[in-house]
C-alpha positions in Angstrom: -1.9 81.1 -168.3 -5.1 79.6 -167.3 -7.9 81.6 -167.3 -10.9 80.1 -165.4 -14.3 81.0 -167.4 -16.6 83.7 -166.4 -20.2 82.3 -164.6 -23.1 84.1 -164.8 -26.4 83.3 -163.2 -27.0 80.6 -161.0 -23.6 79.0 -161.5 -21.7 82.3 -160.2 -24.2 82.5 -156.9 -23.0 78.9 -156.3 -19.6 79.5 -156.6 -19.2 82.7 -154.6 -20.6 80.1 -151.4 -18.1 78.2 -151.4 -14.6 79.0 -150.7 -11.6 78.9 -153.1 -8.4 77.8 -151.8 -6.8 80.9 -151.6 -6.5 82.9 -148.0 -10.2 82.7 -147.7 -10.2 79.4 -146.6 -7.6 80.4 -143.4 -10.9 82.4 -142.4 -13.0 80.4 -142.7 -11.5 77.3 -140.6 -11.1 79.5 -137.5 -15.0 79.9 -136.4 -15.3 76.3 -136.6 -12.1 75.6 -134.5 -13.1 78.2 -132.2 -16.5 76.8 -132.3 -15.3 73.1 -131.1 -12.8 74.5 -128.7 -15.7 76.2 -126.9 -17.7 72.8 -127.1 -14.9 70.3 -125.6 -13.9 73.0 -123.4 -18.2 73.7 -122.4 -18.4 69.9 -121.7 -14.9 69.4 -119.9 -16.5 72.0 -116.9 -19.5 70.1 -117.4 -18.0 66.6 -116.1 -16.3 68.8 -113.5 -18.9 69.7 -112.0 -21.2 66.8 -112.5 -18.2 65.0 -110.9 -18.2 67.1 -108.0 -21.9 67.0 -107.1 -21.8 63.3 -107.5 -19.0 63.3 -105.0 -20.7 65.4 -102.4 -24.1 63.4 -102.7 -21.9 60.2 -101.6 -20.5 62.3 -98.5 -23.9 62.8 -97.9 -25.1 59.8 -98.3 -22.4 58.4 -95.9 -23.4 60.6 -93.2 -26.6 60.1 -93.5 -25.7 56.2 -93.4 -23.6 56.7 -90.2 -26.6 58.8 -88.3 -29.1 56.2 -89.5 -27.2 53.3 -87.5 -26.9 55.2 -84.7 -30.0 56.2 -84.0 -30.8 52.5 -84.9 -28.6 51.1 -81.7 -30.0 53.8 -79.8 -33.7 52.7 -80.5 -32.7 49.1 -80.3 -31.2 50.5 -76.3 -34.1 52.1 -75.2 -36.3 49.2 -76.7 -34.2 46.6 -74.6 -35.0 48.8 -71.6 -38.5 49.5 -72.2 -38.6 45.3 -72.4 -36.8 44.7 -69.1 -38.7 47.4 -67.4 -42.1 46.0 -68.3 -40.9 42.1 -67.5 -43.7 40.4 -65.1 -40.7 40.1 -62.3 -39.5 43.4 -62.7 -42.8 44.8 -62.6 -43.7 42.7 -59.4 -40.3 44.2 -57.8 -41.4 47.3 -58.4 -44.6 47.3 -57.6 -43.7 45.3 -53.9 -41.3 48.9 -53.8 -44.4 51.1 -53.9 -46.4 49.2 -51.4 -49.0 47.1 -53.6 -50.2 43.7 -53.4 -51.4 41.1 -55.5 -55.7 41.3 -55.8 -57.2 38.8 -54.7 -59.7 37.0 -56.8 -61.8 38.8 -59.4 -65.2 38.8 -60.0 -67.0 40.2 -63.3 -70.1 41.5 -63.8 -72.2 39.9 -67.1 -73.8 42.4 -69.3 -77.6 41.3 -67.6 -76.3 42.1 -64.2 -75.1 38.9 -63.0 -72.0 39.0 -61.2 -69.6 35.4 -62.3 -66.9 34.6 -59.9 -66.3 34.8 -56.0 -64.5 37.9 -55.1 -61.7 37.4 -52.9 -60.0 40.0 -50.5 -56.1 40.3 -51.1 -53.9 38.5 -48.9 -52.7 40.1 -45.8 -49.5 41.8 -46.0 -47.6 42.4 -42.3 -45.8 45.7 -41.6 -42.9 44.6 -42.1 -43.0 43.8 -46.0 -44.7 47.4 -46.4 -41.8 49.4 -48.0 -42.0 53.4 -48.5 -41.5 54.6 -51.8 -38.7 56.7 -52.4 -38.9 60.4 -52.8 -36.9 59.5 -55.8 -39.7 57.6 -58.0 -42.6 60.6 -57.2 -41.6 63.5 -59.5 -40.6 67.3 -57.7 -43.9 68.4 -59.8 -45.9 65.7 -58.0 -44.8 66.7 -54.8 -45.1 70.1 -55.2 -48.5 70.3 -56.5 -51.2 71.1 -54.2 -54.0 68.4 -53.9 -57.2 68.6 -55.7 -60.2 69.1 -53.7 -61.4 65.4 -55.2 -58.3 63.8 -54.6 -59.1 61.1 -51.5 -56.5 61.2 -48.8 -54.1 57.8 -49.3 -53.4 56.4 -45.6 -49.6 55.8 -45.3 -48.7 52.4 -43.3 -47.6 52.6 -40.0 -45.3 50.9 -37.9 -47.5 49.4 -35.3 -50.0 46.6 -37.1 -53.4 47.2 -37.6 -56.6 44.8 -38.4 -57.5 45.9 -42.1 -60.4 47.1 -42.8 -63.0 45.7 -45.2 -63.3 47.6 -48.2 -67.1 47.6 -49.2 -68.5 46.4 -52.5 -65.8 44.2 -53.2 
């Protein structure tokens, strides 16, 4: 029979780390299986849930999309109606609804004083073209309000014609 020789010293420390092939080596192989089983199984929950929070950032990120051109068409709305509401002819209109007139002439003072231009009066307007403005435009909290004791009483047209009067200073 085979005997194996006897170390002593620095050769028998050596041996005793590493494992013989005998039942010792069973134990030993089972932390590191265990020990990548864990790893794979760590890493596999990992992806799932890096997966998942990917996925829910892109629902996200759709709906966020979708709001985005929305609101984009609705700004592009309101923009088209702020444009046709401030068109020259549609402000004319509107301003022919309230009662107004076109000025006449302008004249402009220089910075020394001196006044450039001939001021012209506004062209008559005949009762008839005079057009109330509906309750509708004025706002209830308009209406409602009392009048400031600064506020200058506004004449309302009437029906029978009348010679205007000349405003001074123009």
């Amino acid at each position: 029979m085979s005997r194996k020789p006897e170390l002593k010293g620095r050769a028998a420390r050596l041996a005793r780390l590493f494992p013989t092939t005998g039942g010792r080596g069973q134990a030993a192989r089972a932390p590191f299986v265990l020990l990548v089983v864990l790893l794979l199984g760590g890493g596999l929950i990992g992806l799932l849930v890096l997966n998942s929070a990917l996925s829910e950032g892109s629902f996200k990120l759709d709906d966020l999309q979708k709001e985005t051109k929305s609101l984009t068409d609705q700004e592009q709305a309101l923009q088209r109606d702020i444009d046709s509401y401030s068109a020259p002819d549609a402000l004319q209109r509107r301003a022919r609804e309230l009662g107004m007139v076109p000025g006449g002439d302008p004249a402009f003072l220089g910075p020394d004083g001196t006044v450039k231009g001939v001021p012209g009066a506004a062209p008559e307007q005949s009762s008839a073209q005079v057009v109330q403005p509906p309750e509708a435009i004025v706002p209830p909290a308009v209406m409602s309000a009392p009048p400031s004791p600064q506020a200058t009483p506004v004449p309302t047209p009437s029906t029978t014609p009348s010679s205007p009067t000349p405003t001074p200073g123009r």
